[in-house]
N, C-alpha and C positions, 0 to 999 in steps of 0.2 A: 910232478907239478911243473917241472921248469917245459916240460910239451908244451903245457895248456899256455901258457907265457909267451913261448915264440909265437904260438899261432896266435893270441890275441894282440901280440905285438905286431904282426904282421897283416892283421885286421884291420888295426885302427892305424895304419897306414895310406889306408883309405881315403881322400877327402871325402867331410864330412861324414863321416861314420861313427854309429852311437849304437852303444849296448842295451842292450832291455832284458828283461826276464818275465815276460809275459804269461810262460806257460809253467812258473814253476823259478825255484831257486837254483835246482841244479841244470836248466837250460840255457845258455846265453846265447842271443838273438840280438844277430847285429844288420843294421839298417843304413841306407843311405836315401836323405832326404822322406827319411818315413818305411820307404820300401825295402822291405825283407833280403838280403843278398848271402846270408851264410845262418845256421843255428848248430849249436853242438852240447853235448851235455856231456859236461865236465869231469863227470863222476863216470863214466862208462870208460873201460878198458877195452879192448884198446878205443882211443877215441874216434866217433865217426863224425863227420861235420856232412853236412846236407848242403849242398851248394846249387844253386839252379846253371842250366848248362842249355844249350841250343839242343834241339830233339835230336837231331842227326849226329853230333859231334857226343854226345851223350850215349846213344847204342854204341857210337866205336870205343869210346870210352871202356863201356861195360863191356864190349868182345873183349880188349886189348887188356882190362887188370881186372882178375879175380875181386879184389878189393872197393872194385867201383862195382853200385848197386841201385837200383831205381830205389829214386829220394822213398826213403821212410818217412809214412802220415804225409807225401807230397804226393803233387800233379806229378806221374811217373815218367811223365810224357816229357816234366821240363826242368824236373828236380835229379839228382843222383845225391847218395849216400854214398861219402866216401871214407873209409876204413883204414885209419891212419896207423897201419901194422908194421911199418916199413916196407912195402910191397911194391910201394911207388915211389920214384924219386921226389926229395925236398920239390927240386924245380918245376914237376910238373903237379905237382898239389896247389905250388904255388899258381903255377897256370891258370888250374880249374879255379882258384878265387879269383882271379883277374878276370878271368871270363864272367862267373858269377855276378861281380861288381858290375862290369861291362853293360852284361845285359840291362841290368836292372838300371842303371844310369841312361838307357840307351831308350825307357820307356817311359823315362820321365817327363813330366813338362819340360816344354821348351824352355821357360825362364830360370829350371831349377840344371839341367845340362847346360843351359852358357854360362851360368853361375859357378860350375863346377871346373867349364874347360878356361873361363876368366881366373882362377885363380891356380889351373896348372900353369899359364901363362906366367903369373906373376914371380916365380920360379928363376 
């Protein structure tokens, strides 16, 4: 349990970032400004988290760790499953959610991305 902890600790690190469970109790789906940026379910050993990733940085992804996998129930093209077996280091897991966030901030409204980079400022 104390897994599932650090990574939702390090989730909701996130501005603005909110948990749901839309698909179910043991799935948690976490969003920014509404849009999807990580899901994982919490009950699976080892745990995989689905994080959306750029197409291209995503194949190298999946050559480079066994552990990285085209996102499961996702667009394969833009999501990866990744397999939190210790196979990858802490910091580049944490990478691929930075990235995840990224994106998905990056395709937001305008007014909801200066809302976001106005209050890293505030910092």
């Amino acid at each position: 349990m104390k897994e599932i902890e650090l990574l939702r600790t390090y989730l909701f690190q996130k501005k603005e970032t909110t948990e749901g469970q839309p698909f179910g109790p043991e799935v948690f789906v976490y969003k920014v400004c509404g849009k999807m940026f990580a899901l994982f379910n919490w009950q699976e050993r080892p745990l995989r988290i689905n994080l959306k990733c750029d197409p291209l940085l995503a194949e190298i992804l999946r050559q480079k760790y066994e552990a990285v996998l085209p996102g499961y129930h996702m667009n394969k093209r833009h999501w990866n499953t990744v397999i939190l077996d210790g196979s990858i280091p802490d910091d580049e897991v944490q990478e691929m959610i930075d990235e995840s966030y990224a994106l998905v901030v990056k395709g937001l409204k305008k007014v909801d991305r200066e809302r976001l980079q106005a209050q890293s400022l505030e910092w």
